[in-house]
C-alpha positions as CSV (number, residue, x, y, z in Angstrom):
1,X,-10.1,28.3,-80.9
2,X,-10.3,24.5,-82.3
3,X,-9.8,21.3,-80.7
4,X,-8.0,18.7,-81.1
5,X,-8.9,15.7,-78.7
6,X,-7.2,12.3,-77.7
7,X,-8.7,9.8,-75.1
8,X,-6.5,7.3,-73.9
9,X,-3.1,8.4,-72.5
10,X,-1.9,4.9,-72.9
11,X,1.2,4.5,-75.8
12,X,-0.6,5.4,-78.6
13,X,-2.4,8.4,-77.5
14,X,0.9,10.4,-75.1
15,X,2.9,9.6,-78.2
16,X,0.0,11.8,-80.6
17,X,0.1,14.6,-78.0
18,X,4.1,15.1,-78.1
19,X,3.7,15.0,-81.6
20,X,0.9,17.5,-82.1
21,X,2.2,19.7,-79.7
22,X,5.1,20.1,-82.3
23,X,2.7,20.5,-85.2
24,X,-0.5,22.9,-84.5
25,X,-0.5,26.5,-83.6
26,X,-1.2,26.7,-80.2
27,X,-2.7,30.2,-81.3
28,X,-5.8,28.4,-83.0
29,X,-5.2,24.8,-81.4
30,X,-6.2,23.6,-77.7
31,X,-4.8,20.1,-77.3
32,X,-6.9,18.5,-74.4
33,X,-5.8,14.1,-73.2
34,X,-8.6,12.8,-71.2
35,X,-7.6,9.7,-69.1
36,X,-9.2,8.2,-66.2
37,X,-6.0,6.8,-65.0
38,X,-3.2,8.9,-63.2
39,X,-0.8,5.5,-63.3
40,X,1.2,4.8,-66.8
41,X,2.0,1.0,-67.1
42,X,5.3,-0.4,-69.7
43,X,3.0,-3.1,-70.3
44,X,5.8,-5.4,-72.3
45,X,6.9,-5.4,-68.1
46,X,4.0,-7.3,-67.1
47,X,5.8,-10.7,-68.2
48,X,8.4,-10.2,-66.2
49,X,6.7,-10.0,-62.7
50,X,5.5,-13.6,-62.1
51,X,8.8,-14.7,-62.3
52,X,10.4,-11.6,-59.9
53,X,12.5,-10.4,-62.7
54,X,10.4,-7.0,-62.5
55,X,8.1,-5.4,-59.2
56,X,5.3,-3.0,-60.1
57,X,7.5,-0.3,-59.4
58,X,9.7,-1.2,-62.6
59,X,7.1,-0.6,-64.7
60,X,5.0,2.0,-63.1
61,X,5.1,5.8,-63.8
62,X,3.4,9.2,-63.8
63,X,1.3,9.9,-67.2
64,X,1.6,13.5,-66.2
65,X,5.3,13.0,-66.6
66,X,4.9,11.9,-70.2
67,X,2.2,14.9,-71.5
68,X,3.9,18.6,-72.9
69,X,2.7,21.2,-70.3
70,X,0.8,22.8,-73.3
71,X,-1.5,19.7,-73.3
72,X,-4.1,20.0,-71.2
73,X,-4.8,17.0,-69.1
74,X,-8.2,15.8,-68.1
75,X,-8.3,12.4,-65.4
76,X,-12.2,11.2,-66.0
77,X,-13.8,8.3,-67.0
78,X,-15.7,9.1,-70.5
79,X,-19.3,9.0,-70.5
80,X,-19.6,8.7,-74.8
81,X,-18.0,9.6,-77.8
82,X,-21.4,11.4,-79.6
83,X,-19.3,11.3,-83.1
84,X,-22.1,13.4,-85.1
85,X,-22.3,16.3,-82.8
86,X,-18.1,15.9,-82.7
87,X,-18.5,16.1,-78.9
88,X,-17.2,13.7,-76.0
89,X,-19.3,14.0,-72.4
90,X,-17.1,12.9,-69.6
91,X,-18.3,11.4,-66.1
92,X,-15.9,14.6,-64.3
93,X,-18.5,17.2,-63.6
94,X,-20.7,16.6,-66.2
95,X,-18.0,17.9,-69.0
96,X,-19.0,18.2,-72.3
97,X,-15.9,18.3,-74.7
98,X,-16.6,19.7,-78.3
99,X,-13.9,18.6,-80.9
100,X,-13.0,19.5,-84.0
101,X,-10.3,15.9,-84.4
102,X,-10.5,13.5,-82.5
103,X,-8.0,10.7,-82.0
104,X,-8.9,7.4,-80.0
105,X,-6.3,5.2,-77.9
106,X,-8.4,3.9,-75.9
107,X,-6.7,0.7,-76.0
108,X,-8.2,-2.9,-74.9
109,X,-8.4,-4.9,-71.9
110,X,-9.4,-8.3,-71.0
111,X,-12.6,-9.5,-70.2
112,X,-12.2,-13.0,-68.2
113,X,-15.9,-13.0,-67.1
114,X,-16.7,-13.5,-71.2
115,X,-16.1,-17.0,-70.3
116,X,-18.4,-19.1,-68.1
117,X,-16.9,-20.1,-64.5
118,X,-13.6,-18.0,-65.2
119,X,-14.6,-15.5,-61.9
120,X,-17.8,-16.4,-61.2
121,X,-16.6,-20.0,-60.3
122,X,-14.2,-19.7,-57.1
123,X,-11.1,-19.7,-58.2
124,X,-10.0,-16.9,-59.8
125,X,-6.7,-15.0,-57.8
126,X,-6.7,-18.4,-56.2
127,X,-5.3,-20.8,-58.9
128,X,-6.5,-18.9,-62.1
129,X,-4.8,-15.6,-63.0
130,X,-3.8,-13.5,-65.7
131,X,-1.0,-11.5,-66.4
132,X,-2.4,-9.0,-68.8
133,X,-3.3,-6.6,-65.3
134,X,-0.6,-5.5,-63.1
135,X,-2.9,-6.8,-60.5
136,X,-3.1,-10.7,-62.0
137,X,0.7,-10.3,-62.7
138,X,2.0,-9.3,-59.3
139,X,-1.0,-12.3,-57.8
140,X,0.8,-14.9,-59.8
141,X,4.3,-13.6,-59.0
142,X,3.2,-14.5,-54.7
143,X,1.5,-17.9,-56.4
144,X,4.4,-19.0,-57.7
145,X,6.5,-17.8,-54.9
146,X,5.5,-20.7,-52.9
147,X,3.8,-23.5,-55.4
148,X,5.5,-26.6,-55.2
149,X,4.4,-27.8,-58.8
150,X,1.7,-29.5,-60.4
151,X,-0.2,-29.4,-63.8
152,X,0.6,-25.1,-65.2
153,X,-2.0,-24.5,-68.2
154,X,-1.8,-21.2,-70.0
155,X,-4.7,-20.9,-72.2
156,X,-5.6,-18.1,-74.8
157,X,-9.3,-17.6,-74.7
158,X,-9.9,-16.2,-78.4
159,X,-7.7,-14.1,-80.9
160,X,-7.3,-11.0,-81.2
161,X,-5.4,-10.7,-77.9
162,X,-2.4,-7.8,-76.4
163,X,1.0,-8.7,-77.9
164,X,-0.1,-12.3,-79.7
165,X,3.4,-13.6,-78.6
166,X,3.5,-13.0,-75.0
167,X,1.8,-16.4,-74.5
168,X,4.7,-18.0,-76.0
169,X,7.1,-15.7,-73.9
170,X,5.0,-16.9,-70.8
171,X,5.7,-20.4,-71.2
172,X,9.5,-19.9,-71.9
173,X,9.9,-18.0,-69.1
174,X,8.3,-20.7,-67.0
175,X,10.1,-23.4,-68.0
176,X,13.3,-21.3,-67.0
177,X,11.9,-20.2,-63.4
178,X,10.9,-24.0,-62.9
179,X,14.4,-25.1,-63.7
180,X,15.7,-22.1,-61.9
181,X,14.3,-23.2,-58.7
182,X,15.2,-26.8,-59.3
183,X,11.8,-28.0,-59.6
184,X,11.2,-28.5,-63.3
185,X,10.5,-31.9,-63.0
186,X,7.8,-31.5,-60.8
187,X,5.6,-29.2,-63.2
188,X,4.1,-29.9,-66.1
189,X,3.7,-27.0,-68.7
190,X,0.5,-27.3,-71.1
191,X,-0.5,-24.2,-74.0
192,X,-3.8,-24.5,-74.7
193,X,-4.5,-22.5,-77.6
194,X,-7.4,-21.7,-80.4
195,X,-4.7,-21.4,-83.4
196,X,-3.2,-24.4,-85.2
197,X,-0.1,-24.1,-83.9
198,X,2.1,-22.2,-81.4
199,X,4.0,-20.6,-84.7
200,X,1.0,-20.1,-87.4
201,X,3.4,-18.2,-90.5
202,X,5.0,-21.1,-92.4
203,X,8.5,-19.6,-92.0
204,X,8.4,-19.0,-88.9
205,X,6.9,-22.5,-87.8
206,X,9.4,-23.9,-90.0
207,X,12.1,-22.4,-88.0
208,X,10.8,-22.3,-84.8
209,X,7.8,-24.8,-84.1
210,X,9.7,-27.6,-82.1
211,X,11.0,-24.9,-79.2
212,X,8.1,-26.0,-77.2
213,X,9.0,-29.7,-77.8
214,X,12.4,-28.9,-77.1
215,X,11.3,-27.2,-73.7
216,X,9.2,-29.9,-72.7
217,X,5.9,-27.8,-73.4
218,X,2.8,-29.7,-74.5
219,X,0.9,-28.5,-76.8
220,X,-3.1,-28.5,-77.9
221,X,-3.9,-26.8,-80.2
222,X,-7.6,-25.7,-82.0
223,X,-8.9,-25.8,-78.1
224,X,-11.9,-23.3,-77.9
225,X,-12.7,-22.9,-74.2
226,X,-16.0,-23.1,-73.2
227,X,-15.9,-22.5,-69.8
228,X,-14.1,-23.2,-66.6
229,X,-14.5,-25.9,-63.3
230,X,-12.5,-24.3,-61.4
231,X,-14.3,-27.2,-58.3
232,X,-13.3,-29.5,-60.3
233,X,-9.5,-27.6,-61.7
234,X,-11.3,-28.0,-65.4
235,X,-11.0,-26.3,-68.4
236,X,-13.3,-27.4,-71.4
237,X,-13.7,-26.5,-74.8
238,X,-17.1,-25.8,-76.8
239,X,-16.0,-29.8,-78.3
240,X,-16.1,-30.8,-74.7
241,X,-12.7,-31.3,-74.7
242,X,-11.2,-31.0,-71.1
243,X,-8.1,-30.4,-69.6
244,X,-7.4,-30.7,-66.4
245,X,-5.0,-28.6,-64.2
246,X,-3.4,-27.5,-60.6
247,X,-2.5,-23.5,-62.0
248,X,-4.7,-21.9,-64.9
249,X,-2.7,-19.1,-66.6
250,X,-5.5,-17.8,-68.4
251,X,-5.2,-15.1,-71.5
252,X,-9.1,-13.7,-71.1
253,X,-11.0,-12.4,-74.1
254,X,-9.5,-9.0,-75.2
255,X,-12.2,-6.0,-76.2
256,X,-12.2,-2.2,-76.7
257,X,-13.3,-0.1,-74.2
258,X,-16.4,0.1,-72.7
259,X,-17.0,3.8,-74.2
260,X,-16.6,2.7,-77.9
261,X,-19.7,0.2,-76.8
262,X,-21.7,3.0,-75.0
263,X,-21.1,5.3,-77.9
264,X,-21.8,2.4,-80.4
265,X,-18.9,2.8,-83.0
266,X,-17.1,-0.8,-82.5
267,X,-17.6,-4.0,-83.7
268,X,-18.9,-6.9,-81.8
269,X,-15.5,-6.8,-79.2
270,X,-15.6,-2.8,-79.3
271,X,-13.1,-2.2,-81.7
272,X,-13.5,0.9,-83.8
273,X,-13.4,0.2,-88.0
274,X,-11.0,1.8,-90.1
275,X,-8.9,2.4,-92.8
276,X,-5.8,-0.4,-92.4
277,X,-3.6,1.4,-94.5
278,X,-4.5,5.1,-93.2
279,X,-5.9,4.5,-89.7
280,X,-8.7,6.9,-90.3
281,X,-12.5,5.9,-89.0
282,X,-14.5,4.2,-92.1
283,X,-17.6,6.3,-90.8
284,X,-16.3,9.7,-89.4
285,X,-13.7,11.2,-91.4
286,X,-12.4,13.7,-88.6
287,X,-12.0,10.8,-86.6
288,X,-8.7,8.6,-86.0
289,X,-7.3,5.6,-84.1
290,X,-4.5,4.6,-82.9
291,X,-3.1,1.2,-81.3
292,X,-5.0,-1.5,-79.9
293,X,-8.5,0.9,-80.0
294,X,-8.7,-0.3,-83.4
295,X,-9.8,-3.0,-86.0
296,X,-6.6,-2.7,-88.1
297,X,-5.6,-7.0,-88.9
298,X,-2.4,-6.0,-87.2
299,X,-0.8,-7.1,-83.8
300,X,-2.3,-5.0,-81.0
301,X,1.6,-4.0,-79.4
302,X,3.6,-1.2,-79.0
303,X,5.5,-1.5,-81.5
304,X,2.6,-1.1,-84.6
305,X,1.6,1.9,-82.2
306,X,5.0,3.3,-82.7
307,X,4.9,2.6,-86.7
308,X,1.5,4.1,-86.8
309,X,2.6,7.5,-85.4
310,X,4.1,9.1,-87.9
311,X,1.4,7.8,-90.4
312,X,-1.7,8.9,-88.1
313,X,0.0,12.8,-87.6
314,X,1.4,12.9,-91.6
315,X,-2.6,11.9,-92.5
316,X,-4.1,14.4,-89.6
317,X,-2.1,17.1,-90.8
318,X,-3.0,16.8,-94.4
319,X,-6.7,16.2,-93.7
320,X,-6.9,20.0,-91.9
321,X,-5.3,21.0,-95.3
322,X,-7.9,19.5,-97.4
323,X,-5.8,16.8,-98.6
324,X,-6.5,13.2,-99.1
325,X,-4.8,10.9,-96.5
326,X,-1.9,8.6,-97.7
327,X,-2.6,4.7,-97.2
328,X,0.9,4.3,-95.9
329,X,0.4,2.4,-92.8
330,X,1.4,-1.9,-93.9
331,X,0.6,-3.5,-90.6
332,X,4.3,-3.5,-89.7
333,X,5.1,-5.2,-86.4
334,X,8.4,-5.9,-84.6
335,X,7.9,-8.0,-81.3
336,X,11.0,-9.5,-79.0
337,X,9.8,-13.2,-77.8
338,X,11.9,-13.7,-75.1
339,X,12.7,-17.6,-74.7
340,X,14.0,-17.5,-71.2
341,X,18.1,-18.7,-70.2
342,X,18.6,-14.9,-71.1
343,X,18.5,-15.5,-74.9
344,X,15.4,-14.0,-77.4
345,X,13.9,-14.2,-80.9
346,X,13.0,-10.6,-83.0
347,X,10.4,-11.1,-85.8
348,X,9.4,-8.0,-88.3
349,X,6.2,-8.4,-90.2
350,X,3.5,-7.0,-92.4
351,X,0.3,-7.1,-93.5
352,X,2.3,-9.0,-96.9
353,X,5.1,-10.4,-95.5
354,X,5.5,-13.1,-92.9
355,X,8.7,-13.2,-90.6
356,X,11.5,-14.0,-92.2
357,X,15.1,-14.5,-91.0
358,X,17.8,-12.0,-91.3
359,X,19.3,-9.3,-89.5
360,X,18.0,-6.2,-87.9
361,X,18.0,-3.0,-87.6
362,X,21.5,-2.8,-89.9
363,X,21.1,-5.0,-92.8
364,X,24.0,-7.8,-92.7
365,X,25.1,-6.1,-89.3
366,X,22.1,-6.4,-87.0
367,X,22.8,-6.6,-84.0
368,X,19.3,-8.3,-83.4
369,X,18.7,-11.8,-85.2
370,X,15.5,-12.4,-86.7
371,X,13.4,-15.8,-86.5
372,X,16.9,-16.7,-84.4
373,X,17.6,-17.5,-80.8
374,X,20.2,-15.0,-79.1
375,X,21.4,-13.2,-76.2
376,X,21.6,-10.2,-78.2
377,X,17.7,-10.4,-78.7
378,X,17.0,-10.8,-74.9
379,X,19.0,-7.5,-74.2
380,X,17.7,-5.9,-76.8
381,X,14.2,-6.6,-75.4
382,X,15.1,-5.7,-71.4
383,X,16.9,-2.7,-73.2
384,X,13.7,-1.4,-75.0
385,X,12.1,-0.3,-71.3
386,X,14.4,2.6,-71.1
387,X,13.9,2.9,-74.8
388,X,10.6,3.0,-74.3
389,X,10.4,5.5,-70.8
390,X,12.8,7.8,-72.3
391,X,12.4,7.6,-76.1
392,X,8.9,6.4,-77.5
393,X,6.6,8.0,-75.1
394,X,8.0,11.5,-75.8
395,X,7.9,10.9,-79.7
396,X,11.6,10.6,-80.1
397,X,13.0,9.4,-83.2
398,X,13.8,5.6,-83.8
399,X,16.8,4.6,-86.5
400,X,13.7,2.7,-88.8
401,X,10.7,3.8,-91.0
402,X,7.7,3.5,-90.2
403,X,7.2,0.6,-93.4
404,X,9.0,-2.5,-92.8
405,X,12.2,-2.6,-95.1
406,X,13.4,-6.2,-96.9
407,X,16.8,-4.8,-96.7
408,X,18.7,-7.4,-94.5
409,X,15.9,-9.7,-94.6
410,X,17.1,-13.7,-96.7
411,X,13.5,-13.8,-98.7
């Protein structure tokens, strides 16, 4: 009997297992998940409870709900990946896991201690918080509940980050609860980011770069944080440039998990090296990633998880028949931003191509506008949770390829 492995039960890795369950002969094949998790988060969700527009119940389910019976499913933390024996030791009684494929979706997390004073210093959960973790979400949601306004900083520690436009979406939102509650003029809303610019692909920037000035956002930009005061409510950079400020929204460094560390087979944030066009590992060839886990120049979202799937199992599948894998995978990403007042942009990407305007997913038709401000794009984006729950996770079909398509798109 062979074995085909995934660890992470996260998006990437349920989506492989209802795939594969589909593919191998469960006569020769024993498909084992190992989590160390019993909780599955729609992390998209997250955004949404600061402001109350989702609890932790909205986006909180059963993984076991979301992995075929014939898969089996293992809740342990991972000791190591030991690549070269093709075995995985687990922390749950000592188990040692010998694989013949292997598939990693381990994801990332952030790591707000990678920057001096962020937890360490007294403030953190008190007026620094994140809202990458249900946790910091659903902290900042009882904040915010009862702040009466002030000086709101959201800073990005260091790129990559989780969904690289959820900053943006933060802010937006903000600016909406603030007027919402009819105190908009009593908070001041500052991004304080490492990248040039709140929009960095010339289209897009051309298009979109003055909605924070429009909102009444400030902007700095090339700020490198150094470390936090949170005695003194400081942020400063590495150019000792400081900011000051009342509530620090903070977007901590993002790495790979721990286990790609223990089992040395990341770079220097834990991600694992490979192939950006056929998601296999540059070092093991039995050995494949999926989603965030990985060094791919891609966004770390759902959505390139989604157009990785059918790459990842199309390239598995002709691996075990001796076959060279395809380099099909072009770093496509879709991503709603949603810009608060109930109205949204859509941006499709590449590797090659920036965002460009047009319409989406029916040339001409749409309904969803890209690089465009619309109501349509905010319900397609609160639509995609059920999309997501009922679709996505059980490796359901979606009306698009895999490879982003020009068609509809004004070039």
């Amino acid at each position: 009997m062979k074995t085909f492995l995934i660890l992470g039960a996260g998006t990437g890795g349920t989506m492989v297992a209802n795939k594969m369950v589909h593919e191998l002969d469960p006569q020769e094949w024993k498909i084992i998940i190992v989590d160390q998790f019993e909780s599955h988060y729609y992390q998209p969700g997250f955004l949404f409870i600061p402001f109350g527009i989702y609890n932790p119940a909205d986006v909180t389910k059963r993984k076991r709900d979301f992995i075929p019976p014939q898969v089996e499913f293992v809740i342990s933390d991972i000791e190591v990946i030991e690549p070269d024996q093709n075995r995985v030791r687990l922390a749950k009684e000592n188990r040692v896991i010998n694989y013949d494929y292997l598939v990693i979706s381990t994801g990332c997390k952030i790591h707000p201690e990678e920057t001096e004073g962020m937890v360490d210093g007294g403030g953190w959960r008190e007026n620094i918080f994140d809202f990458y973790t249900i946790e910091g979400a659903a902290a900042l949601n009882r904040f915010l509940k009862f702040w009466k306004g002030g000086r709101l900083v959201l800073n990005v520690a260091e790129m990559p980050i989780k969904c690289p436009v959820a900053p943006l979406e933060f802010l937006f939102l903000a600016d909406w609860y603030f007027t919402q509650r009819g105190i908009r003029d009593k908070v001041e809303i500052v991004y304080a980011t490492p990248l040039p610019g709140a929009f960095t692909k010339p289209r897009a920037s051309s298009i979109l770069g003055d909605m924070l000035e429009r909102k009444g956002i400030n902007l700095v930009a090339d700020f490198n944080i150094g470390s936090v005061d949170a005695g003194a409510n400081k942020i400063a950079s590495y150019d000792e440039t400081e900011i000051d400020y009342d509530l620090l929204v903070t977007v901590p460094t993002n790495m790979g998990s721990g286990v790609i560390q223990r089992s040395e087979m990341g770079d220097d944030l834990n991600f694992v090296p490979v192939n950006k066009h056929t998601l296999q590992s540059d070092q093991w060839e039995n050995i494949w990633v999926i989603g965030d886990a990985g060094n791919a120049p891609t966004s770390k979202a759902g959505s390139v998880a989604h157009f990785m799937l059918d790459v990842i199992i199309e390239n598995i599948l002709r691996h075990m028949e001796g076959l060279n894998p395809l380099p099909k995978f072009d770093g496509h990403a879709n991503c709603y931003i949603e810009s608060g007042f109930e109205k949204g942009i859509l941006i499709d990407f590449n590797y090659d191509v920036e965002p460009l305007p047009g319409k989406f997913p029916l040339p001409g038709l749409g309904p969803f506008s890209l690089l465009q401000e619309t109501a349509a794009n905010h319900w397609g984006k609160m639509a995609f949770r059920w999309i997501y729950w009922n679709i996505l996770l059980k490796g359901g079909e979606m009306p698009f390829e895999s490879q982003m398509s020009m068609a509809g798109k004004w070039a």
